[in-house]
N, CA, C and O atoms as a MOPAC input file, in Angstrom:
PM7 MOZYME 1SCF
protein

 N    -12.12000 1   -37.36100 1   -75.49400 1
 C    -12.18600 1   -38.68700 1   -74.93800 1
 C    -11.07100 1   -38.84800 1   -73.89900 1
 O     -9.99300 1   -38.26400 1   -74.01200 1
 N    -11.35400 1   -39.60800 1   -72.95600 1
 C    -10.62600 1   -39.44100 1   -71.86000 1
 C    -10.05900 1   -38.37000 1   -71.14600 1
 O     -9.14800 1   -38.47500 1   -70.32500 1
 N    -10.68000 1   -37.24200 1   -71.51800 1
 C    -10.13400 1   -36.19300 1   -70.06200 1
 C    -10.06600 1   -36.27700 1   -68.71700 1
 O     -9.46300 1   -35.41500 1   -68.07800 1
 N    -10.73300 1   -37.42000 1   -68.06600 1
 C    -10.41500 1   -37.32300 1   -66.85300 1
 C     -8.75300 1   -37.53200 1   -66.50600 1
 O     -8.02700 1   -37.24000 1   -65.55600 1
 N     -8.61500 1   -38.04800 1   -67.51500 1
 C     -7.02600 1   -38.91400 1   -67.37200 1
 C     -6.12400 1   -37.64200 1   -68.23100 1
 O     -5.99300 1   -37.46700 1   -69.44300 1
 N     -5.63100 1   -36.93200 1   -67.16300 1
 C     -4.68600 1   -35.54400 1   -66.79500 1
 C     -3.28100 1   -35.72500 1   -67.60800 1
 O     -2.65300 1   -34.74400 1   -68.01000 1
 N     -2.73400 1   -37.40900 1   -67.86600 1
 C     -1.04900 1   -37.15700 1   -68.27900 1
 C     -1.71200 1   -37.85700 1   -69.59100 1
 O     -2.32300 1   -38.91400 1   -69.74600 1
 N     -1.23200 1   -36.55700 1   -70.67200 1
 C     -1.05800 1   -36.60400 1   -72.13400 1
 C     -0.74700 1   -38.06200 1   -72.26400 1
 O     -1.65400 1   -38.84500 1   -72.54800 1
 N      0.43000 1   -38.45900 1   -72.08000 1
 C      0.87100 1   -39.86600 1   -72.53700 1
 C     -0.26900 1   -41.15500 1   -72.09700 1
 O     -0.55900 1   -42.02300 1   -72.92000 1
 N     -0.55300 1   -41.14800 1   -71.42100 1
 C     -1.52100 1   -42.22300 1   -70.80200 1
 C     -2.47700 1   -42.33600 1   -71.14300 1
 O     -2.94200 1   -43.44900 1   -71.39000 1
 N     -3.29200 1   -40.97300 1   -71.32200 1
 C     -4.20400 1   -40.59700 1   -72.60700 1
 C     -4.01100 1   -41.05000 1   -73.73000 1
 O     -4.97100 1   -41.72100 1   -74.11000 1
 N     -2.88400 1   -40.96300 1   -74.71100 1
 C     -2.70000 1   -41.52400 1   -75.58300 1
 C     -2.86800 1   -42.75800 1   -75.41000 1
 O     -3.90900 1   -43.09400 1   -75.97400 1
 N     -2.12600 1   -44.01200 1   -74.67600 1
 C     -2.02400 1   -45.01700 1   -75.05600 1
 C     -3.42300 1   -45.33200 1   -74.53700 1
 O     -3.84500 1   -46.35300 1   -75.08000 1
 N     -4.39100 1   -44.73800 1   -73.56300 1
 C     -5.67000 1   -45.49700 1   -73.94300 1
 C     -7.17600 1   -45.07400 1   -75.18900 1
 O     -8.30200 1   -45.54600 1   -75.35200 1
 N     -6.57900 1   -44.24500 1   -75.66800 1
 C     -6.76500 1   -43.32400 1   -76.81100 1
 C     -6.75800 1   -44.64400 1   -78.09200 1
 O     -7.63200 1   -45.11000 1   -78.82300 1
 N     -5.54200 1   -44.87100 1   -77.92600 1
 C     -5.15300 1   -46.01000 1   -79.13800 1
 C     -5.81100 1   -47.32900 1   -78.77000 1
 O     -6.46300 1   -47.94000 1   -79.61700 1
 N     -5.62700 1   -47.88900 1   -77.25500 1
 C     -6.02900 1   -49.09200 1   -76.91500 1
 C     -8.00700 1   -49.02800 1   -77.18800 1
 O     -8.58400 1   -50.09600 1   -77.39300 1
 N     -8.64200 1   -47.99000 1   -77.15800 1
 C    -10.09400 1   -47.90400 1   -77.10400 1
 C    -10.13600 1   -48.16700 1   -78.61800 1
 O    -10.80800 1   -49.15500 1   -78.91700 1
 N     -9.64500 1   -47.59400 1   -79.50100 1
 C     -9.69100 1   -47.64000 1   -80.99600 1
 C     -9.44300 1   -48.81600 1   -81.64000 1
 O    -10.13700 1   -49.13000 1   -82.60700 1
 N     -8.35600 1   -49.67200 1   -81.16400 1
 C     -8.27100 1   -51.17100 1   -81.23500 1
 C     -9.88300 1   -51.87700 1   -80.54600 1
 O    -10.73700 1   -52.56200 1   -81.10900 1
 N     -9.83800 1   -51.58200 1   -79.73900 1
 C    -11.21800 1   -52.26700 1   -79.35800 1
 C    -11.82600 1   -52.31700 1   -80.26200 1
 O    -11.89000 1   -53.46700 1   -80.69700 1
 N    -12.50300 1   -51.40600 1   -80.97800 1
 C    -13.42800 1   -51.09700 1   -82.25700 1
 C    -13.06500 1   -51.89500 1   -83.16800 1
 O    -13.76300 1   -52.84300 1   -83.52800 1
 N    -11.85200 1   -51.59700 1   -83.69000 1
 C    -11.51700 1   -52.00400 1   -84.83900 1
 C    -11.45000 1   -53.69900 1   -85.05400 1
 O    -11.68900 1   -54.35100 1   -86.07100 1
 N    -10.96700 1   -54.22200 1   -83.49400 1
 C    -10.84900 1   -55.62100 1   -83.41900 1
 C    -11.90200 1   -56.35400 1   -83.02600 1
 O    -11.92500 1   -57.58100 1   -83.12100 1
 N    -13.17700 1   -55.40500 1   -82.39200 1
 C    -14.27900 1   -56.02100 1   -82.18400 1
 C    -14.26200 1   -56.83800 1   -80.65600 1
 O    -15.11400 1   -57.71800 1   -80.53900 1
 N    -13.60900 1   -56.66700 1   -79.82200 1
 C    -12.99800 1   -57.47200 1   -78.86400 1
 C    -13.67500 1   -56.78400 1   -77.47100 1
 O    -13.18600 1   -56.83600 1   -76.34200 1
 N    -14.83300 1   -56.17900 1   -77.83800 1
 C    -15.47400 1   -55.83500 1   -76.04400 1
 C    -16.21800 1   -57.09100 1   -75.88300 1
 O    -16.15800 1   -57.39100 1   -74.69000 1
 N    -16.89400 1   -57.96400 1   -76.54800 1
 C    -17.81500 1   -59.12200 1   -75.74300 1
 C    -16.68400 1   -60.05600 1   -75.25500 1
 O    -16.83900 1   -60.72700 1   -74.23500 1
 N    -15.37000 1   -60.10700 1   -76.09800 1
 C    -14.57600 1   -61.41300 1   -75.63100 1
 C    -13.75400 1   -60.65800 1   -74.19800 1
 O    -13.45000 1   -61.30400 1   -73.19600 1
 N    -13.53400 1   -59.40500 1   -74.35000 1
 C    -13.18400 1   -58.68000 1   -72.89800 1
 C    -13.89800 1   -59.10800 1   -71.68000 1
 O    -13.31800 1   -59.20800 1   -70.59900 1
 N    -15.29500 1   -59.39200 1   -71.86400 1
 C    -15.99500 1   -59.45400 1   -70.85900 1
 C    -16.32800 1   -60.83700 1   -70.57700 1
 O    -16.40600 1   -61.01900 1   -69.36300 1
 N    -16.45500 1   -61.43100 1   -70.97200 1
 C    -16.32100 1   -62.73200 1   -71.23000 1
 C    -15.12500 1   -63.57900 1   -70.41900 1
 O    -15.34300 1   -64.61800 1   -69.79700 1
 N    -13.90500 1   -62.97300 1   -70.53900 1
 C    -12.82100 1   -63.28200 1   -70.47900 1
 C    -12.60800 1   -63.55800 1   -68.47900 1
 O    -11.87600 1   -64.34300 1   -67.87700 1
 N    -13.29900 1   -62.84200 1   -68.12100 1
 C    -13.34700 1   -62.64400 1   -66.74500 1
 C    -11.91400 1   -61.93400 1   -65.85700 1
 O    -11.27000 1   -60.96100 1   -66.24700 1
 N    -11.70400 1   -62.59800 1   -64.79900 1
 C    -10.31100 1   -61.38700 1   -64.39000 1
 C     -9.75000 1   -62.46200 1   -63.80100 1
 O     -9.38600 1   -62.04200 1   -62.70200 1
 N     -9.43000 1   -63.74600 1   -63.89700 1
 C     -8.27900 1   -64.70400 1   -62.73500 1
 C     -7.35700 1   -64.46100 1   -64.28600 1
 O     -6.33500 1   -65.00500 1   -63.87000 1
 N     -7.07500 1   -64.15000 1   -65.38200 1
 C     -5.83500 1   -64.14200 1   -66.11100 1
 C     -5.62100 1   -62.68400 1   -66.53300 1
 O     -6.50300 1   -61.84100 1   -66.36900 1
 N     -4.68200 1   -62.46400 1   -66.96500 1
 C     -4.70300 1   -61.29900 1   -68.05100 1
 C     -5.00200 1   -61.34600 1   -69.87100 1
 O     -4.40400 1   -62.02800 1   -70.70400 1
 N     -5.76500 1   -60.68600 1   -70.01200 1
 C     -6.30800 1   -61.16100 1   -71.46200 1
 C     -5.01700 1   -60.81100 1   -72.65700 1
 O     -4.65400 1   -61.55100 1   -73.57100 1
 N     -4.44000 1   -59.31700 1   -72.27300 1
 C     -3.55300 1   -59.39800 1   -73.18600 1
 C     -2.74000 1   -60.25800 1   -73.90500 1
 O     -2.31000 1   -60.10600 1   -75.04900 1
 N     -2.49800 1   -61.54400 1   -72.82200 1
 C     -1.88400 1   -62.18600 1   -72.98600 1
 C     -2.50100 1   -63.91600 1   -73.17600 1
 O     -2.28700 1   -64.99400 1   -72.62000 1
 N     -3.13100 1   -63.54500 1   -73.99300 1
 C     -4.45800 1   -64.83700 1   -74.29500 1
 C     -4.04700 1   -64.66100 1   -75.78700 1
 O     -3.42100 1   -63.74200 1   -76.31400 1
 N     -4.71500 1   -66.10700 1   -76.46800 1
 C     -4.69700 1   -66.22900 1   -77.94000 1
 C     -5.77900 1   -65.33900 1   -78.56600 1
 O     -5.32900 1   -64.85400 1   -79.60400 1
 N     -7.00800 1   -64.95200 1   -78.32900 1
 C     -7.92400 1   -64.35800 1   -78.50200 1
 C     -7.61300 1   -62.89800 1   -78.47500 1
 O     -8.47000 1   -62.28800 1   -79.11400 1
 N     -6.73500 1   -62.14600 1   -77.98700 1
 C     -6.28200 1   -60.75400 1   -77.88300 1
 C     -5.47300 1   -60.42500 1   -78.92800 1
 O     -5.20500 1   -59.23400 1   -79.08900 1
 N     -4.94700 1   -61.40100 1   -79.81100 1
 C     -3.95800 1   -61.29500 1   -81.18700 1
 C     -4.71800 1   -60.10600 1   -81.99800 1
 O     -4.25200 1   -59.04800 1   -82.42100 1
 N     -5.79200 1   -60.52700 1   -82.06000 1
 C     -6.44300 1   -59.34200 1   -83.22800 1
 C     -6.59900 1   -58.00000 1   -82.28600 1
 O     -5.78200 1   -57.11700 1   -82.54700 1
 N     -7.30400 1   -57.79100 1   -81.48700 1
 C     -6.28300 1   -56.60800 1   -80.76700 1
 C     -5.12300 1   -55.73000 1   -80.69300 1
 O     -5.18000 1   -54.50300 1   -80.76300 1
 N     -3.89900 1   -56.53500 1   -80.52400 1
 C     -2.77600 1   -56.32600 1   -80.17400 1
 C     -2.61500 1   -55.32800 1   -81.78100 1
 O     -2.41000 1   -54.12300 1   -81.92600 1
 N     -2.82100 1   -56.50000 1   -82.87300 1
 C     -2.76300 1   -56.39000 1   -84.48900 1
 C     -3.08700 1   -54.67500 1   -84.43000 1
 O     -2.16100 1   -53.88400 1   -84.61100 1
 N     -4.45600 1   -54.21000 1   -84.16600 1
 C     -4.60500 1   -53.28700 1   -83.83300 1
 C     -4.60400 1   -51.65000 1   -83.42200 1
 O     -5.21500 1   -50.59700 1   -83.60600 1
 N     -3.33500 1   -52.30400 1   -82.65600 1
 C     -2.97100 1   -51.45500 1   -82.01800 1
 C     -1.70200 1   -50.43500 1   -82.56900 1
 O     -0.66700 1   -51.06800 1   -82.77500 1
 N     -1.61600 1   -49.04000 1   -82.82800 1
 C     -0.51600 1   -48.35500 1   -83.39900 1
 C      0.80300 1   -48.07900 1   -82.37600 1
 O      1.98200 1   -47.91600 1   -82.68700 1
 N      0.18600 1   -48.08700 1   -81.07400 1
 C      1.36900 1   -47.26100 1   -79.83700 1
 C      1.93900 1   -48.73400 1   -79.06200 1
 O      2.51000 1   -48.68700 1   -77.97200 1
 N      1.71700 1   -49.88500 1   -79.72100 1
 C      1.89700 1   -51.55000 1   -78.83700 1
 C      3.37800 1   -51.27700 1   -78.01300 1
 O      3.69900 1   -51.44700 1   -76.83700 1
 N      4.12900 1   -50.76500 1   -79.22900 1
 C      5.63300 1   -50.99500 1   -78.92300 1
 C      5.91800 1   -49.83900 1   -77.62900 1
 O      7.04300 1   -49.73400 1   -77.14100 1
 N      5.05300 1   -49.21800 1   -77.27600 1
 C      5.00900 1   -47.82400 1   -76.46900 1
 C      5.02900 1   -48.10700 1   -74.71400 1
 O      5.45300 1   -47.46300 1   -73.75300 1
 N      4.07800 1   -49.90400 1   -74.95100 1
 C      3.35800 1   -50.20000 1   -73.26900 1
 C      4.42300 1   -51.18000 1   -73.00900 1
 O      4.96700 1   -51.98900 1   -73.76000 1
 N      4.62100 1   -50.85900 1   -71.52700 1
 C      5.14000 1   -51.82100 1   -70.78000 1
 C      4.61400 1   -52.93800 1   -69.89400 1
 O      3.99500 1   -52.33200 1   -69.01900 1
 N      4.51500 1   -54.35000 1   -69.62200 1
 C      3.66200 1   -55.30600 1   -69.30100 1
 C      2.64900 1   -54.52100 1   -67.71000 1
 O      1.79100 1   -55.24500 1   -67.20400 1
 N      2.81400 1   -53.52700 1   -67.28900 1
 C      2.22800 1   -52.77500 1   -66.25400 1
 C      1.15500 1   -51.54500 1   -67.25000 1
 O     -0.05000 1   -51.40300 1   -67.04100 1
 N      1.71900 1   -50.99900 1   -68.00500 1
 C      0.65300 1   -50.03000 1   -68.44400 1
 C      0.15600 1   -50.90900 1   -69.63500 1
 O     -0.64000 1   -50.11800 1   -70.14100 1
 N      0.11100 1   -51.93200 1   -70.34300 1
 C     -0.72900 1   -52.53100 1   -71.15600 1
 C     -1.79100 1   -53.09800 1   -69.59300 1
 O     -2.99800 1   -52.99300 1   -69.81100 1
 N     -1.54200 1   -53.47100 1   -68.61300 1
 C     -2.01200 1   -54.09900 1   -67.65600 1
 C     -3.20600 1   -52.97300 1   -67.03200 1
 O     -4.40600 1   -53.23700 1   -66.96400 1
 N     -2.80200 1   -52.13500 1   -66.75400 1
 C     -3.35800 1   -50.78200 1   -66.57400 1
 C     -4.42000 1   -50.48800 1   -67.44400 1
 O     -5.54200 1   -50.26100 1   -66.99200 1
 N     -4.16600 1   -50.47000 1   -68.71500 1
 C     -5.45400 1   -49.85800 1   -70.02600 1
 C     -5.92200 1   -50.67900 1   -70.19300 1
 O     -7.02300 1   -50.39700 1   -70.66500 1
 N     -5.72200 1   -52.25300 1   -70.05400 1
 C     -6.79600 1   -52.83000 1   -70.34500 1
 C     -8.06400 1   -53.07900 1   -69.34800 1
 O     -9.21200 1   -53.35200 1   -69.70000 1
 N     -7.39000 1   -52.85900 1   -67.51700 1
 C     -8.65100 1   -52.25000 1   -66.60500 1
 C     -9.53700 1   -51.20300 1   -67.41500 1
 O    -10.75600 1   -51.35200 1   -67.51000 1
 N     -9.10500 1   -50.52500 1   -67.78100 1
 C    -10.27700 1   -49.13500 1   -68.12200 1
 C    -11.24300 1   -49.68100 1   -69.45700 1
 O    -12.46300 1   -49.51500 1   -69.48100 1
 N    -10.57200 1   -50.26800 1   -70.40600 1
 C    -11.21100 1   -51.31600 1   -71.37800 1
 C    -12.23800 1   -52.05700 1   -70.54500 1
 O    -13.43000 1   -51.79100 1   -70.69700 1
 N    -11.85300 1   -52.94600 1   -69.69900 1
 C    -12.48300 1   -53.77700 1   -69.32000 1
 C    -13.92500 1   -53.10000 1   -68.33200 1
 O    -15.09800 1   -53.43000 1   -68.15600 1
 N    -13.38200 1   -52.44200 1   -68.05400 1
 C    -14.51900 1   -51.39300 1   -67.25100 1
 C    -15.50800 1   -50.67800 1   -68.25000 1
 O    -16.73700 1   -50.61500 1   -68.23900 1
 N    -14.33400 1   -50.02900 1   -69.33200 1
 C    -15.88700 1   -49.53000 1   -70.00000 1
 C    -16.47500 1   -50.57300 1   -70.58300 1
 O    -17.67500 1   -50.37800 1   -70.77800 1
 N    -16.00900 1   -51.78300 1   -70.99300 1
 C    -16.47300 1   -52.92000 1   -71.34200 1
 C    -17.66500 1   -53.41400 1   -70.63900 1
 O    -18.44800 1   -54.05900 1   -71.33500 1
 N    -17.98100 1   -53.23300 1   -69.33000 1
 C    -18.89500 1   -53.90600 1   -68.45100 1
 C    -19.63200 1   -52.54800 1   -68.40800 1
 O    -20.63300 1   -52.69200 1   -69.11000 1
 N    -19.59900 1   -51.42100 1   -67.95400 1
 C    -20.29300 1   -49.89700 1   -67.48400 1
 C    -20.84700 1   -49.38200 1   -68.61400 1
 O    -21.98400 1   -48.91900 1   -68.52300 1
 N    -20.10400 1   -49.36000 1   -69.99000 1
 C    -20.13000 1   -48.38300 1   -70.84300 1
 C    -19.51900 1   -47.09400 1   -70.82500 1
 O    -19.62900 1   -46.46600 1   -69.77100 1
 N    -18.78700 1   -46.47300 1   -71.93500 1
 C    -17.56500 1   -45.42000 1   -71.77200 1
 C    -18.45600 1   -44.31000 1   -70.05500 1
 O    -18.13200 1   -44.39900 1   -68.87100 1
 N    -19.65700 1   -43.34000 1   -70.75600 1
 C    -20.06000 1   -42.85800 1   -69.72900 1
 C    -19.88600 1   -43.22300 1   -67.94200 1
 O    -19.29400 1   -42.63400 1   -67.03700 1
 N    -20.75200 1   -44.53700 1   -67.99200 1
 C    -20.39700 1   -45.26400 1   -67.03300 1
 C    -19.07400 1   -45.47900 1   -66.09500 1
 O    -18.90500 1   -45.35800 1   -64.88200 1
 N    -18.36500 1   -45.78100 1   -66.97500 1
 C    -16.60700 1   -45.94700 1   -66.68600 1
 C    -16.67000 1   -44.90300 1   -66.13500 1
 O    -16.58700 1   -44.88500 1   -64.90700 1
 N    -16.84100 1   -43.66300 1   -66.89500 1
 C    -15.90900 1   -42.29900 1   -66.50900 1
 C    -16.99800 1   -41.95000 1   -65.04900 1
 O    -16.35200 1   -41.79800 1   -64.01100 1
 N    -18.48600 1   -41.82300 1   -64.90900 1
 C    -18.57800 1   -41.48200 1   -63.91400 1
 C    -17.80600 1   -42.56500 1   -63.06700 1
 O    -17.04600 1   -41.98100 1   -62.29400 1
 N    -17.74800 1   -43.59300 1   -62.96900 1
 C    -17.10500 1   -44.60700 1   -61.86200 1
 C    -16.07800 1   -44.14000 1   -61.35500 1
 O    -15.97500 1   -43.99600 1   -60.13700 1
 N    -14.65900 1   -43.66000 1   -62.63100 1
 C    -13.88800 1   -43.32500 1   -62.43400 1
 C    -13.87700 1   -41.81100 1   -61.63500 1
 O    -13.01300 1   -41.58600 1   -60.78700 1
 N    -14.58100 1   -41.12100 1   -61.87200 1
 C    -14.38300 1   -39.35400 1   -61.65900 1
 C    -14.92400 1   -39.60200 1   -59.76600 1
 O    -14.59600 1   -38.94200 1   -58.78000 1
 N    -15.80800 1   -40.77100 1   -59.87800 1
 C    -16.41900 1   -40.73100 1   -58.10800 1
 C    -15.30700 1   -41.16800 1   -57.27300 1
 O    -15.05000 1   -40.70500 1   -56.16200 1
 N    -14.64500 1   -42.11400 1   -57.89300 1
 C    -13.53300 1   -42.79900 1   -57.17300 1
 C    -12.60300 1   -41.45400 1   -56.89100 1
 O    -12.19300 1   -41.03200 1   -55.81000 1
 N    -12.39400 1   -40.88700 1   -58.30800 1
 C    -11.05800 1   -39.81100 1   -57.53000 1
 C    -11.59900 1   -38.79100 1   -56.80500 1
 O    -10.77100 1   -38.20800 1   -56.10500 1
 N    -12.81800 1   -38.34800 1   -56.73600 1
 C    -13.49200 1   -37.64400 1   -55.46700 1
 C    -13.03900 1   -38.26200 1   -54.19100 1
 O    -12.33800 1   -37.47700 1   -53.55200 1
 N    -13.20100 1   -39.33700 1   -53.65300 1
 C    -12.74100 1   -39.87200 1   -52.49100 1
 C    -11.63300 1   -39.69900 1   -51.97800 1
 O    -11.35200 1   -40.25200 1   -50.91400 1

């Protein structure tokens, strides 16, 4: 899961952040949520966060970061995401 994404660490933390998804149930309220805020930082993302094993790991830029790719596979679907992603870094 996630091989396109080359640095071990970054991998990890969206490794952990995809697994919270599951566990917290939080892809319809992802999408839902739309993009003028950041969700992390919404009342609705608590069970999420709860979630999450590597929290103490992200900084307000790479929690900001993984939750784009969330939110993407959220709308595309994982497949989806990754071709999106793999065409983009072709360019």
């Amino acid at each position: 899961m996630f091989e396109h994404i080359h640095d071990e660490y970054s991998r990890m933390l969206l490794i952990d952040l995809y697994n919270a998804m599951f566990k917290a149930n939080m892809w319809e309220s992802l999408i839902s949520h739309g993009d003028a805020n950041g969700f992390q930082y919404t009342d609705n993302a608590k069970p999420l966060l709860d979630h999450m094993n590597l929290l103490n790991l992200h900084s307000g830029t790479s929690m900001a970061w993984a939750m784009s790719h969330m939110k993407n596979i959220a709308r595309h679907g994982y497949q989806g995401y990754v071709d999106k992603f793999m065409l983009k870094d072709k360019d």
